[in-house]
KEBA-194128 format. One record per residue (C-alpha): x, y, z; residue in three letters; residue number from 1. Coordinates in nm, 4 decimals. Example, Ala and Ser with C-alpha at 12.3 -4.5 7.8 and 13.67 -1.06 7.14 Angstrom:
REM KEBA-194128
ATOM          X          Y          Z   residu   num
ATOM     1.2300    -0.4500     0.7800      ALA     1
ATOM     1.3670    -0.1060     0.7140      SER     2
***
This chain:
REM KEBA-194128
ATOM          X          Y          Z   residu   num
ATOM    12.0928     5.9930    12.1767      UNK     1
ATOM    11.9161     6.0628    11.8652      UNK     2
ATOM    11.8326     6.4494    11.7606      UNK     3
ATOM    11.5481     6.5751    11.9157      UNK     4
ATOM    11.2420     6.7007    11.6681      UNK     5
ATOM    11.0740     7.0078    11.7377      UNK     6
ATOM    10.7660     7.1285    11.6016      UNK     7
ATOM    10.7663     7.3257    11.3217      UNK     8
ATOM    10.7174     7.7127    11.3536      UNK     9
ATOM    10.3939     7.8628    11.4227      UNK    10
ATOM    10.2335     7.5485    11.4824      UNK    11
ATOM    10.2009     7.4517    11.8323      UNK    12
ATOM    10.1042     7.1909    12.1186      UNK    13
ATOM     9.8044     7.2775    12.2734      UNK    14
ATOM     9.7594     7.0922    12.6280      UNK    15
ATOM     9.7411     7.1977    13.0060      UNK    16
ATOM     9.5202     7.5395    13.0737      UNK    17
ATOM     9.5219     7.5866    12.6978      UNK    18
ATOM     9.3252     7.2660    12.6248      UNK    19
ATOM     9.1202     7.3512    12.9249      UNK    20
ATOM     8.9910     7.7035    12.7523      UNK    21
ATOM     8.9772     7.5293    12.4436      UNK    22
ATOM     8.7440     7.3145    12.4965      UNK    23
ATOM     8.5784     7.5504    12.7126      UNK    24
ATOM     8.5383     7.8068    12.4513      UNK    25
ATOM     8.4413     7.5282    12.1641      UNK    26
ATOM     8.1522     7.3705    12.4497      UNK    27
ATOM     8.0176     7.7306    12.4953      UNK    28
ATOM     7.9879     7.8271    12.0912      UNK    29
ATOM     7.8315     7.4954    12.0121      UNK    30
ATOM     7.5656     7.5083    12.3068      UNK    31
ATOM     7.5040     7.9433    12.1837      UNK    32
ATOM     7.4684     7.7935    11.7817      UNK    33
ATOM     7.2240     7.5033    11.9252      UNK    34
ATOM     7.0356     7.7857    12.0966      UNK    35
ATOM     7.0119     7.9329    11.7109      UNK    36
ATOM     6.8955     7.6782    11.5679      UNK    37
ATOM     7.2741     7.5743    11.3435      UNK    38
ATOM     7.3767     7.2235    11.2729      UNK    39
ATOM     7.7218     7.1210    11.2492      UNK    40
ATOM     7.9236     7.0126    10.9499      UNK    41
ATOM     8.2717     6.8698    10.8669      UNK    42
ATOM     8.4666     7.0119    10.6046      UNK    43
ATOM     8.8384     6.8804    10.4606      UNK    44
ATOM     9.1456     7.0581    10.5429      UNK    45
ATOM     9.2767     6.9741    10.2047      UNK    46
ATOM     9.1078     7.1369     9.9074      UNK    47
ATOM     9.1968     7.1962     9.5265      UNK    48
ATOM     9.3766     7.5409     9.5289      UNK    49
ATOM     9.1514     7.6595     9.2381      UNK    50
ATOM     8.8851     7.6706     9.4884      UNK    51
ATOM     9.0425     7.9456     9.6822      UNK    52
ATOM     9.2220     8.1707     9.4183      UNK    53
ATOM     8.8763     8.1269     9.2393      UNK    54
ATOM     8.7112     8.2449     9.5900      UNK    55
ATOM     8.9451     8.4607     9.8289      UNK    56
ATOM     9.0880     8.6314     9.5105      UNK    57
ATOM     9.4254     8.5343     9.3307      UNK    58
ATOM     9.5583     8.9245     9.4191      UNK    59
ATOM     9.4903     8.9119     9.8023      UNK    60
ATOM     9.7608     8.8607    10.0314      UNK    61
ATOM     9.6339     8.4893    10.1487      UNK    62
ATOM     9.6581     8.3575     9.7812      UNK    63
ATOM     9.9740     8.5243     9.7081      UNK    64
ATOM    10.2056     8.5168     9.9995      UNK    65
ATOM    10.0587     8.2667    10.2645      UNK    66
ATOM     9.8974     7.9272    10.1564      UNK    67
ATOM    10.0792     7.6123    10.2117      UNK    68
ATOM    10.0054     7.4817     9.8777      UNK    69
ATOM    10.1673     7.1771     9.7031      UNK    70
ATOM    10.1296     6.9264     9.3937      UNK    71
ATOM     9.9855     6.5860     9.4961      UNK    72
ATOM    10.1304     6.2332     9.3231      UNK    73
ATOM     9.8145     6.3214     9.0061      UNK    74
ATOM    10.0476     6.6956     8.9569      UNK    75
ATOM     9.7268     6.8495     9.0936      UNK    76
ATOM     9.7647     7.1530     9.2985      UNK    77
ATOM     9.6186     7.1384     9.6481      UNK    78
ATOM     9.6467     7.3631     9.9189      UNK    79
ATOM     9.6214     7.3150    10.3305      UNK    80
ATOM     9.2941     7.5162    10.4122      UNK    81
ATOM     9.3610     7.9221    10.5078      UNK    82
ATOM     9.0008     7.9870    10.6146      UNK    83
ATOM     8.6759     7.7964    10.5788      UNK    84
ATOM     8.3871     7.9820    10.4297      UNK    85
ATOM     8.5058     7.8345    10.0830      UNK    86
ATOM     8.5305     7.4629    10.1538      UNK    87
ATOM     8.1723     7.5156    10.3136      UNK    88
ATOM     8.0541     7.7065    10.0187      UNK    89
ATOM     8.2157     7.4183     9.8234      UNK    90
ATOM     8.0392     7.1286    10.0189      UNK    91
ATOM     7.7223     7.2983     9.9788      UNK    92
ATOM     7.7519     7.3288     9.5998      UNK    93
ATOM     7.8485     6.9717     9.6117      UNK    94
ATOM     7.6068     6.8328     9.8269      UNK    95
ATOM     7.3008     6.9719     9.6749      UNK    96
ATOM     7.2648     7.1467     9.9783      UNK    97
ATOM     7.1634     7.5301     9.8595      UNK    98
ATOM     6.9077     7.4519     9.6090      UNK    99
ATOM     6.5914     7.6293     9.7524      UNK   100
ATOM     6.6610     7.5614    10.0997      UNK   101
ATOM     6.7874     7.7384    10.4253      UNK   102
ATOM     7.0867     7.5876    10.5939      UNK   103
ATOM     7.1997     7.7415    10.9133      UNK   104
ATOM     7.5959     7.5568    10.9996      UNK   105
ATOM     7.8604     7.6268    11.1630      UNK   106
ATOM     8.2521     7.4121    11.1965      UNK   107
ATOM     8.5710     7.4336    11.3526      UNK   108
ATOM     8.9242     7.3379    11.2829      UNK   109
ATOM     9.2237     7.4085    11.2275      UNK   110
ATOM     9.3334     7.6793    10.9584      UNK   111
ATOM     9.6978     7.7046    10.7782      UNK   112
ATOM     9.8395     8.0541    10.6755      UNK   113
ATOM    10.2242     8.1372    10.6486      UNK   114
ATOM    10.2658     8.4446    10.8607      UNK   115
ATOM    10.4909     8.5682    11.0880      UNK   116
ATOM    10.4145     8.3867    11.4362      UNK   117
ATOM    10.3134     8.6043    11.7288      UNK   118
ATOM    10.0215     8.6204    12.0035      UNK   119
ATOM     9.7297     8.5421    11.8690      UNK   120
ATOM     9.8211     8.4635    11.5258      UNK   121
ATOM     9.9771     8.1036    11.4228      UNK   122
ATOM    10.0511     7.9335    11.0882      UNK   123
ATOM     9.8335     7.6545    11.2423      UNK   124
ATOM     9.5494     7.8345    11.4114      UNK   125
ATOM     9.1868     7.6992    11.5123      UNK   126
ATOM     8.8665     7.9122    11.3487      UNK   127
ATOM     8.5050     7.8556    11.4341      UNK   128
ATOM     8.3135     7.9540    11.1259      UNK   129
ATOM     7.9058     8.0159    11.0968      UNK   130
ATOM     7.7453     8.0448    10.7875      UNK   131
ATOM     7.4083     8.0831    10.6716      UNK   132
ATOM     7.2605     8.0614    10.3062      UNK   133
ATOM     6.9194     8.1296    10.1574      UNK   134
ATOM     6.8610     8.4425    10.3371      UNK   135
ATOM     6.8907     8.7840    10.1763      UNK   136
ATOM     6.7261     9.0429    10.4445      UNK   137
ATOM     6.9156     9.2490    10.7089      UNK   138
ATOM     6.7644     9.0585    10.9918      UNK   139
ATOM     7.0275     8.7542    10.9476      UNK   140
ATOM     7.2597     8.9692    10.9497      UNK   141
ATOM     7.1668     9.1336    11.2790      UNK   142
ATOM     7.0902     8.8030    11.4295      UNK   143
ATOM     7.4542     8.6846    11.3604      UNK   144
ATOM     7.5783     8.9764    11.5187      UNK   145
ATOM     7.3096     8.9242    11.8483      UNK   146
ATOM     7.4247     8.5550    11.8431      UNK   147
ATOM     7.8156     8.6822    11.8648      UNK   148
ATOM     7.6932     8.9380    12.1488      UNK   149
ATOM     7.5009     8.6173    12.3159      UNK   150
ATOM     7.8506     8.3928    12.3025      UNK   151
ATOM     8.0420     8.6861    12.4402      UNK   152
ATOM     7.8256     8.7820    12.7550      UNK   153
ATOM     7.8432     8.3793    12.7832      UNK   154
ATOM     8.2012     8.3746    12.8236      UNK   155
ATOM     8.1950     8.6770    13.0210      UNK   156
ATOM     8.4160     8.8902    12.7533      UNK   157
ATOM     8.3496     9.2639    12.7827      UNK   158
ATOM     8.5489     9.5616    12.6411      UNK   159
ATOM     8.4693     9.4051    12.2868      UNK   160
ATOM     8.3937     9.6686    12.0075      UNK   161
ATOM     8.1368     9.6382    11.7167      UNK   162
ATOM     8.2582     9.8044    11.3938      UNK   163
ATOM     8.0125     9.7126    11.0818      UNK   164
ATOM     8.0503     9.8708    10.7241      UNK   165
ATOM     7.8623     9.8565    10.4252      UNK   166
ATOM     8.0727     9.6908    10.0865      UNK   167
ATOM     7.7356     9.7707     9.8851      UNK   168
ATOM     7.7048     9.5873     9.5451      UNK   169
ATOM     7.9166     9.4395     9.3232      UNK   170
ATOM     7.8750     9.7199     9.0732      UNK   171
ATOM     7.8786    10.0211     9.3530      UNK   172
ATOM     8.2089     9.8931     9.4777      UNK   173
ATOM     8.3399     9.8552     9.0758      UNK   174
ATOM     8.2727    10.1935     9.0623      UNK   175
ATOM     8.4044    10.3211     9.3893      UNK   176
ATOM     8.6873    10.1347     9.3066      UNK   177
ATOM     8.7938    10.3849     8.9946      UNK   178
ATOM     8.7302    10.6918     9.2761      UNK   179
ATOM     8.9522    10.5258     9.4844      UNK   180
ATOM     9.2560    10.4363     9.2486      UNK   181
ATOM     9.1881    10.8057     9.1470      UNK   182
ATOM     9.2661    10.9818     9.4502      UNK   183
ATOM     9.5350    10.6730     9.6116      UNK   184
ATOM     9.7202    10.8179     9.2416      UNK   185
ATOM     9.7035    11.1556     9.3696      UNK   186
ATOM     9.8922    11.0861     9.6726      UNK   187
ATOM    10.1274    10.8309     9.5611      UNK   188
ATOM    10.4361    10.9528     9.7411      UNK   189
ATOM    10.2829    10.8797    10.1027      UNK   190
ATOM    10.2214    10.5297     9.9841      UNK   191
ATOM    10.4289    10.2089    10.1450      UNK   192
ATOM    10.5254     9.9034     9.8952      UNK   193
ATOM    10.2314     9.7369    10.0172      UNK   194
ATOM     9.9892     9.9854     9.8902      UNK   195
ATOM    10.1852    10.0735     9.5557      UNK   196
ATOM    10.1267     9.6464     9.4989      UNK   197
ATOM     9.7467     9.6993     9.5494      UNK   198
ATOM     9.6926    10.0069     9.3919      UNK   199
ATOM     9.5283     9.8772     9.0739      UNK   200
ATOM     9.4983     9.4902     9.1786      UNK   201
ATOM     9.2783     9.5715     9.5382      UNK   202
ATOM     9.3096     9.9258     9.6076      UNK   203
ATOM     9.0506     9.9036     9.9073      UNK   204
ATOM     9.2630     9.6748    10.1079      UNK   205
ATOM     9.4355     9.9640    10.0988      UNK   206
ATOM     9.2234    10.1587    10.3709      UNK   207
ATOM     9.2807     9.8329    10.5966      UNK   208
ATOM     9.6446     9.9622    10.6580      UNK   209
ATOM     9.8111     9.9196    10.9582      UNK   210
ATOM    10.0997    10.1570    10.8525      UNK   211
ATOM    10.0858    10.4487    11.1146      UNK   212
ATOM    10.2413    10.6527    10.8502      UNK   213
ATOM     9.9480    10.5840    10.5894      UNK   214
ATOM     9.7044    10.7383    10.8687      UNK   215
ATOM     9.6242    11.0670    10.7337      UNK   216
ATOM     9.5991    10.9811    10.3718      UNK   217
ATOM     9.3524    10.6897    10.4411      UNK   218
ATOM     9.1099    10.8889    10.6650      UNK   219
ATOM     9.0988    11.1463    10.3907      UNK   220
ATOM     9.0401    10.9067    10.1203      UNK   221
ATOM     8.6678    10.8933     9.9521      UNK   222
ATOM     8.4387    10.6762    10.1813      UNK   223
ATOM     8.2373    10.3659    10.0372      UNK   224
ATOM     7.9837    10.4106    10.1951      UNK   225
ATOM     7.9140    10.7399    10.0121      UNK   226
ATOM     7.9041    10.5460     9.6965      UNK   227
ATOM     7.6750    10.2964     9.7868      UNK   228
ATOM     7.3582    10.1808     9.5866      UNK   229
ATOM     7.0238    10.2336     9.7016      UNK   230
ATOM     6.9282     9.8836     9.7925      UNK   231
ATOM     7.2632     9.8565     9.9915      UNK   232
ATOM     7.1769    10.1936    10.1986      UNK   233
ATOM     6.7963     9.9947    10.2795      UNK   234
ATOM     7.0125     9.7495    10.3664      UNK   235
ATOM     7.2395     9.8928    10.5710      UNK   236
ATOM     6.9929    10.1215    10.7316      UNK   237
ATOM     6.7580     9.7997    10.8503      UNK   238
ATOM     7.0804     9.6616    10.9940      UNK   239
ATOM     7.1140     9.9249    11.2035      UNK   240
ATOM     6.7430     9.9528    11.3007      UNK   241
ATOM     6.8122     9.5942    11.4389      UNK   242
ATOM     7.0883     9.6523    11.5936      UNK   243
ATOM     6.9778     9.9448    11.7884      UNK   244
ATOM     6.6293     9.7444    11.8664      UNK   245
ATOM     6.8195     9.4312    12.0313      UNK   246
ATOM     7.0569     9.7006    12.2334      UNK   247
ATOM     7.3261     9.5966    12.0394      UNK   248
ATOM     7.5889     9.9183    12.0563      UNK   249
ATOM     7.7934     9.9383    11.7469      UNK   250
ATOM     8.0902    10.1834    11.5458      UNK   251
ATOM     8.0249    10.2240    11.1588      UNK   252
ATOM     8.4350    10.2137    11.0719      UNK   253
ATOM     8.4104    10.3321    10.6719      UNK   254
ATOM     8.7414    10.1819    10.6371      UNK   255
ATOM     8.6364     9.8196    10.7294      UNK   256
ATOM     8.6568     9.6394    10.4310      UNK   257
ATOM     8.7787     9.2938    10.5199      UNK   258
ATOM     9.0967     9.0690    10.3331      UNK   259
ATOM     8.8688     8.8434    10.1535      UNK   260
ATOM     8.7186     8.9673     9.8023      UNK   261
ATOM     8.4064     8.7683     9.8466      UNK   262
ATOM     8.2565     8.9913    10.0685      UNK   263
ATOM     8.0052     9.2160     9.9562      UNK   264
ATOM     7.7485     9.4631    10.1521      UNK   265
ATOM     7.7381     9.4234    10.5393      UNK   266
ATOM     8.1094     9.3582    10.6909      UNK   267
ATOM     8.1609     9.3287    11.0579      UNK   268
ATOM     8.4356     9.3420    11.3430      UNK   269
ATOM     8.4345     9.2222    11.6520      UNK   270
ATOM     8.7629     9.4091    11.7902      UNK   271
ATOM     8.9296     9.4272    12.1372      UNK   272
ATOM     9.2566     9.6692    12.2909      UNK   273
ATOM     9.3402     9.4218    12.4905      UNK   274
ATOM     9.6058     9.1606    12.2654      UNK   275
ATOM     9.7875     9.4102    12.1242      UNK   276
ATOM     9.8104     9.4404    11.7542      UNK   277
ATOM     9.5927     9.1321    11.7153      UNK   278
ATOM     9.2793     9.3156    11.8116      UNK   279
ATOM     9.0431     9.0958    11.5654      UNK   280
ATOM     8.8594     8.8370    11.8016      UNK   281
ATOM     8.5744     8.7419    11.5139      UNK   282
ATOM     8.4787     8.9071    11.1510      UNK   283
ATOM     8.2236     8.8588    10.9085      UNK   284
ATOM     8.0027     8.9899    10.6846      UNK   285
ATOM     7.7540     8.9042    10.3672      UNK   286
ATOM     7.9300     8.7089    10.0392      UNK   287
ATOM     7.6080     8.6656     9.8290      UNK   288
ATOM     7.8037     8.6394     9.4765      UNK   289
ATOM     8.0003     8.3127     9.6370      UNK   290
ATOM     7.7878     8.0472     9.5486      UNK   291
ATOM     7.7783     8.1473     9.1941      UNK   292
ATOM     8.1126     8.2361     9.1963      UNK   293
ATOM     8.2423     7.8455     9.2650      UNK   294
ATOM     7.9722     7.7284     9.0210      UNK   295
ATOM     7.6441     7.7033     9.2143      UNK   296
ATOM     7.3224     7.8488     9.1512      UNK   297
ATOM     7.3124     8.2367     9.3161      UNK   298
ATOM     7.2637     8.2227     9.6685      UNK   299
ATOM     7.3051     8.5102     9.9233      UNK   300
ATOM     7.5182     8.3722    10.2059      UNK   301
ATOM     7.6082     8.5495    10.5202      UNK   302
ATOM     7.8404     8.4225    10.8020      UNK   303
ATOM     8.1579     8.4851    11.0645      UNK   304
ATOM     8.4555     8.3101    11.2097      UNK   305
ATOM     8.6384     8.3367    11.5463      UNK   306
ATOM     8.9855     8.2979    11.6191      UNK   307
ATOM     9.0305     8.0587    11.8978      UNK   308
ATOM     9.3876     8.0867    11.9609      UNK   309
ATOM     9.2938     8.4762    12.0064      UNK   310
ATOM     8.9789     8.4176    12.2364      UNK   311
ATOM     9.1558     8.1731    12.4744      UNK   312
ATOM     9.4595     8.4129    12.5041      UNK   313
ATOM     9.1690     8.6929    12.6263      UNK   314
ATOM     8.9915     8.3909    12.8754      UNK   315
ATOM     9.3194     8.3012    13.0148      UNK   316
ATOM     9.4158     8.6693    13.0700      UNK   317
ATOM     9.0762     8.7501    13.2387      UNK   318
ATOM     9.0980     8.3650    13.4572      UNK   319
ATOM     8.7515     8.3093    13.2744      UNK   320
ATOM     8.8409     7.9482    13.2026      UNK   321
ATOM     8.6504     7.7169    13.4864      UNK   322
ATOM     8.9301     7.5389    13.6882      UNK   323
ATOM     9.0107     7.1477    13.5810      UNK   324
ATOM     8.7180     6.9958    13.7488      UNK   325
ATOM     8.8579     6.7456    14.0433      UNK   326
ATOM     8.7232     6.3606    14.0318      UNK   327
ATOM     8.4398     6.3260    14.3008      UNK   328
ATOM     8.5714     5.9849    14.4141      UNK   329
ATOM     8.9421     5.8251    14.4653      UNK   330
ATOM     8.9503     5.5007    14.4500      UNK   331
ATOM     9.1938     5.3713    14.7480      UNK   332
ATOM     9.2665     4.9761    14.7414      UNK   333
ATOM     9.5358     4.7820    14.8795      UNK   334
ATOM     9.5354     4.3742    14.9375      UNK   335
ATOM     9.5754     4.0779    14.6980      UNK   336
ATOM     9.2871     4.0696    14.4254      UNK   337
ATOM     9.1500     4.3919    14.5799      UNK   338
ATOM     9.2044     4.5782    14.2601      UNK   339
ATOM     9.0614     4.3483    14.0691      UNK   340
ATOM     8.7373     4.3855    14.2735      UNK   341
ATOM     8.7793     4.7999    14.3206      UNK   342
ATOM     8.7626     4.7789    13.9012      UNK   343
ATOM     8.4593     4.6067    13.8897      UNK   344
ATOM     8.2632     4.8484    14.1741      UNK   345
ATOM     8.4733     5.1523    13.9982      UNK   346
ATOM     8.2734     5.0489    13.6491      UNK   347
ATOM     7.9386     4.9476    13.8547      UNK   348
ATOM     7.9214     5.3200    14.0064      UNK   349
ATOM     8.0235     5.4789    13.6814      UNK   350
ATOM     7.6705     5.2534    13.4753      UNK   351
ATOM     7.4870     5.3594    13.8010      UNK   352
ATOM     7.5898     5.7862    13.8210      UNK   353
ATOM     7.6531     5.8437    13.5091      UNK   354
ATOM     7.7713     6.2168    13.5858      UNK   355
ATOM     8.0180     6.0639    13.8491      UNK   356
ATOM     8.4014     6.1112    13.8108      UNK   357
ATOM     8.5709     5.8230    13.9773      UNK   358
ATOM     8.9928     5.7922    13.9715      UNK   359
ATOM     9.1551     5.4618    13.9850      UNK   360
ATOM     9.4814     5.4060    14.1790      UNK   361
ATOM     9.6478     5.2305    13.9401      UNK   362
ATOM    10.0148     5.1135    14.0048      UNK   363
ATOM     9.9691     5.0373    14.3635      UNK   364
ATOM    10.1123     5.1430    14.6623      UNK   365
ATOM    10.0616     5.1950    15.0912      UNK   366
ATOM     9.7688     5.2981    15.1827      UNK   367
ATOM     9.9307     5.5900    15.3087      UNK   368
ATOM    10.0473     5.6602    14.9781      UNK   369
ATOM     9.7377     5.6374    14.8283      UNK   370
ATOM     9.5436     5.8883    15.0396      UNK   371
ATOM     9.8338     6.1382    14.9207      UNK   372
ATOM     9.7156     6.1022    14.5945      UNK   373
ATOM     9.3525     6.1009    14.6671      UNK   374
ATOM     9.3960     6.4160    14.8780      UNK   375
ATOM     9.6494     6.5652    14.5925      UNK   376
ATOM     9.3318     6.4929    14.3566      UNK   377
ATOM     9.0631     6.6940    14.5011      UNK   378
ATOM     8.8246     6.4903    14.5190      UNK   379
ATOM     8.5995     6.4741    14.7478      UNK   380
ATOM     8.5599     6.1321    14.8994      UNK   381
ATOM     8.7893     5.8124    14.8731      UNK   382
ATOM     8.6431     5.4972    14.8576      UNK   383
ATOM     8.8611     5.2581    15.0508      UNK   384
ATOM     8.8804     4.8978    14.9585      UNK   385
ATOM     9.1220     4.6272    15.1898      UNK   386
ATOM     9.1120     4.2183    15.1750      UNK   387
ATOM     8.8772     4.2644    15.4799      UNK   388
ATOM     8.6227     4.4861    15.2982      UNK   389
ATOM     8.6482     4.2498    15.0082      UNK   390
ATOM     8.5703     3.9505    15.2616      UNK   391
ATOM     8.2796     4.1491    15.4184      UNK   392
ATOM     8.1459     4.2885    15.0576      UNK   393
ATOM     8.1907     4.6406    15.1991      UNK   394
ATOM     8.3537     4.9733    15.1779      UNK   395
ATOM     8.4863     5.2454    15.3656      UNK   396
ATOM     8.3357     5.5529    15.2256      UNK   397
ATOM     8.6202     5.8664    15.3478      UNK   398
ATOM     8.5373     6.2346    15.3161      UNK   399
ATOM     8.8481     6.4065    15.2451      UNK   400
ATOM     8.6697     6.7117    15.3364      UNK   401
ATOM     8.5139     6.6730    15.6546      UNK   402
ATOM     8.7565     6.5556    15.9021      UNK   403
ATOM     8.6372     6.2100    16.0598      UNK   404
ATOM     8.3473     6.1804    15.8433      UNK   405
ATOM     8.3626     5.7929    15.7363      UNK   406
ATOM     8.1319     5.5383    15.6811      UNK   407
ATOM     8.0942     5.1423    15.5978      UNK   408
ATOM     7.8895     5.0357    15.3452      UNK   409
ATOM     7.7777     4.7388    15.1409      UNK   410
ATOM     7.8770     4.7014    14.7924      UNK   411
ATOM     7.4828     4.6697    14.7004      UNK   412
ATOM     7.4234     4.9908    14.8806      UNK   413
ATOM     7.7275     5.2047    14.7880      UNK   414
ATOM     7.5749     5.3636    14.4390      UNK   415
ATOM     7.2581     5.4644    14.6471      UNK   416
ATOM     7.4545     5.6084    14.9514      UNK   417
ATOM     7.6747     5.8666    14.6853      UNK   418
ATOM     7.4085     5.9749    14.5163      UNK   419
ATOM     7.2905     6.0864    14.8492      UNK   420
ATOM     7.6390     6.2156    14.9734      UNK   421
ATOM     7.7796     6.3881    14.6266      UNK   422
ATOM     7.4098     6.5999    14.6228      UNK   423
***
């Protein structure tokens, strides 16, 4: 027997209850973005690495420790996508797509990162990603965050915390960034290895620590958003405004500050208690020097992704997930030829009720056998075909809910009759 071939670490089957929230979770965020007015686009997985040390920043933990990147045939370094905001900045650029318009998109897919595998967090893991560009004012941002709330009441997800923060301006955070190296110096013995690294590369991914021991220094280190500019405070301030109008309860966390160096005045967090260390269910936040950055014309931009791996865990946990939805009709046939004809009226009622779920029995078998399976289906009526029905051009509609409950009908009846019976 030869070797058996496993998949390869942190990237996993999905199938069973985990397809079934899934595609229950993807059917629920496309019908919310529809509701907002956001097309859908389709971005590569592969992309030239440039592209992300150029955008997620060549000192950030994605770029140096966990993209699968690799030479192609040309010697040309590509890398699996880690996230998607830059391949969608990329095909915008590309496209022609930003040049004094609005576009309102969102995708999904599967995203690469080598981490350590654990709930919630895969080296193959599935994002749904929003974006908008062309918009510059506080009220996108809010309406982002109200179109999050929307998908979340939706699902039926509660116990989900806002954070937001304020990143201000390119310049404010240069500057904050010299207070901050500053003071991190002063204190250099209660630093981890982590934190030494990113002292003077990307000392504010410092104050996202998760190091229990790093506590106390990083709640006493200067806050951003006392060194904000004045258009980021307006800003900020009109964020708030909007989120307090729309009901919208939120937790200004001064240490939010996101992995991604794009990023630049409003950050957000959508964060939950209830996975464990992976408390991050969907983050976001304003990148209006991106565009630019990758060589298009400046652009604010604004957007968010989800973690789907980390959402499903949460629906499964809570039995959110609608069960697998039964067929409404077993087909039951037994009798030379009488498949053949069960096929054809199978296909007719399927043109005729086009909501209809009908289930062959394919492979034969008793007729007691076959009522097993119909009953083991759930479904709620079997249609029951022998050489005599086939003869007579009838069929035996069964309930196999209501004990006794059968009728005879003919074939150029039978789509009529179920639409009667299945309402």
């Amino acid at each position: 027997m030869a070797k058996q071939i496993s998949a390869i670490r942190g990237m996993n089957d999905l199938y069973g209850a985990d397809v079934e929230a899934f595609d229950f979770l993807l059917h629920t965020a496309q019908k919310t973005l529809k509701q907002y007015g956001f097309q859908s686009i389709r971005l590569p997985i592969v992309e030239k690495t440039e592209l992300f040390a150029r955008s997620i920043g060549e000192v950030t933990d994605i770029v140096e420790k966990e993209m699968y990147t690799f030479d192609d045939r040309n010697g040309e370094s590509m890398t699996l996508r880690p996230e998607g905001t830059a391949g969608c900045v990329r095909a915008m650029i590309q496209n022609g797509l930003t040049h004094n318009q609005i576009q309102k998109v969102y995708y999904n897919g599967p995203m690469f990162r080598y981490e350590r595998p654990q709930r919630g967090r895969y080296r193959q893991f599935n994002q749904f990603g929003v974006e908008v560009f062309g918009l510059s004012s506080a009220d996108i941002d809010a309406e982002l965050i109200a179109l999050s709330a929307r998908l979340w009441e939706t699902l039926g997800l509660d116990k989900l915390e806002l954070q937001i923060n304020s990143l201000g301006s390119k310049d404010a955070r240069a500057a904050y960034r010299e207070v901050l190296i500053a003071y991190f110096n002063q204190h250099k013995e209660q630093l981890d290895e982590d934190s030494l690294r990113r002292l003077e590369s990307n000392p504010l991914r410092i104050l996202d620590t998760k190091n229990p021991a790093m506590q106390t220094v990083v709640e006493a280190a200067p806050k951003l958003i006392d060194h904000l500019d004045s258009e980021s405070i307006e800003h900020f301030e009109m964020l708030k405004t909007h989120l307090d109008d729309l009901g919208i309860e939120y937790v200004i966390n001064p240490n939010l500050v996101r992995g991604l160096d794009y990023y630049n005045r409003t950050v957000f967090e959508w964060v939950t208690t209830e996975l464990g260390a992976q408390g991050t269910v969907c983050a976001g936040g304003r990148y209006d020097g991106l565009v630019e950055q990758i060589g298009g014309k400046s652009t604010p931009a604004v957007g968010f992704a989800m973690g789907m791996e980390r959402l499903m865990a949460l629906l499964m946990d809570k039995q959110l997930v609608p069960a697998h939805s039964s067929p409404d009709i077993y087909m039951v046939m037994v009798g030379e030829n009488v498949q053949r004809t069960g096929m054809v009226l199978a296909e007719k009622i399927r043109d005729e009720i086009t909501d209809v779920n009908v289930q062959m029995n394919c492979g034969g078998g008793s007729f007691k056998s076959q009522f097993k399976k119909a009953d083991k289906s759930g479904a709620d009526f079997a249609i029951v075909i022998g050489e005599e029905e086939v003869n007579q051009q009838m069929v035996s509609v069964k309930s196999l809910r209501v004990e006794g409950e059968q009728k005879m009908v003919e074939w150029d009846q039978l789509t009529a009759y179920l639409k009667a019976v299945l309402n």
